[in-house]
C-alpha positions in Angstrom: -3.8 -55.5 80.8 -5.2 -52.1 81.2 -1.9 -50.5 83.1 0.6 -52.5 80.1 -1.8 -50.5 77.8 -2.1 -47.1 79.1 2.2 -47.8 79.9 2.3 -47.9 76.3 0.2 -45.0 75.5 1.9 -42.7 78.1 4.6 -41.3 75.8 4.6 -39.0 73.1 6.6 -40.8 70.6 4.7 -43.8 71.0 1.5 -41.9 70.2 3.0 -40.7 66.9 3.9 -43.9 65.8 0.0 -45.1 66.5 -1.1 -42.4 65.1 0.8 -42.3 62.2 -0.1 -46.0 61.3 -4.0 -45.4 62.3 -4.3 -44.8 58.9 -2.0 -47.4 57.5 0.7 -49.9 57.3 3.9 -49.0 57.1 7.2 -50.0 56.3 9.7 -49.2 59.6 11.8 -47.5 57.1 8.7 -44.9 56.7 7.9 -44.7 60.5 11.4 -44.1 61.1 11.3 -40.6 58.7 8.3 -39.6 60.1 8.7 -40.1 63.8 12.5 -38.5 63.3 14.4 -40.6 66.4 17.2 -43.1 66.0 16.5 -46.7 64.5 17.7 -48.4 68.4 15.0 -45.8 69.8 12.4 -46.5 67.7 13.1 -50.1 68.2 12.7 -50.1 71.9 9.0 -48.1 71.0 8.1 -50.8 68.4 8.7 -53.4 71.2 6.6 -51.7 73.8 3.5 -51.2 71.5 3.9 -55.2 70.2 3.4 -56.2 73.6 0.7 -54.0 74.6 -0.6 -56.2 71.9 -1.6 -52.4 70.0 0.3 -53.2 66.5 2.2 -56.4 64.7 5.0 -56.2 62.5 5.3 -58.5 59.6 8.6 -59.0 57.6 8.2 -58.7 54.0 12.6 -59.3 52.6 14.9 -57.1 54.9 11.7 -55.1 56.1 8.9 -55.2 58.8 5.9 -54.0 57.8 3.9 -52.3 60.8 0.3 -51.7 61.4 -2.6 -51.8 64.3 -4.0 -55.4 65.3 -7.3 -56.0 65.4 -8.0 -55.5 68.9 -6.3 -52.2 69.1 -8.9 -49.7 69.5 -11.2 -52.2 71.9 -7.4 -52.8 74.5 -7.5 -48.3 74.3 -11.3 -47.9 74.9 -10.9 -51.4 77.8 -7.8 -49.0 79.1 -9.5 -45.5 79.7 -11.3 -45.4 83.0 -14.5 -44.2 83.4 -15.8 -41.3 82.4 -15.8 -38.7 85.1 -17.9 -36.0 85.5 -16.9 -32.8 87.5 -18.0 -32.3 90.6 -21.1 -30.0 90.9 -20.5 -26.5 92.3 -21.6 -25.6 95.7 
């Protein structure tokens, strides 16, 4: 699980779409505007984040309405590897 979720936090646009719903949930008309790629694209990012299990989509009419699951921020802090500390000097 830790590699599918660090595989979905390895690129940029992916990032901008979590961060840009951190703070709330948002229609895929709005993400699409503020992350500024084509609707297939975005798509194909929407997919890799829903099943890295890091946000759900739920249709509300034509729409889907996107935001962070639950268990988000717990499957980022699970993916991060240890802290390292930097080796002393000599």
């Amino acid at each position: 699980m830790r590699a599918k979720t660090l595989a979905a936090l390895a690129d940029p646009i992916r990032l901008r779409i979590l961060d840009f719903l951190g703070s709330k949930r948002s229609c895929v008309c709005d993400l699409r505007e503020a992350v500024g790629i084509a609707p297939n694209l975005l798509s194909y990012h929407l997919s890799m984040l829903r099943e890295a299990d890091l946000i759900k989509g739920t249709r509300r009419g034509r729409w889907i309405d996107y935001q962070l699951t639950g268990v988000a921020p717990e499957l980022v802090a699970a993916a991060l590897p240890v802290v390292l500390e930097p080796p002393e000097a000599a």
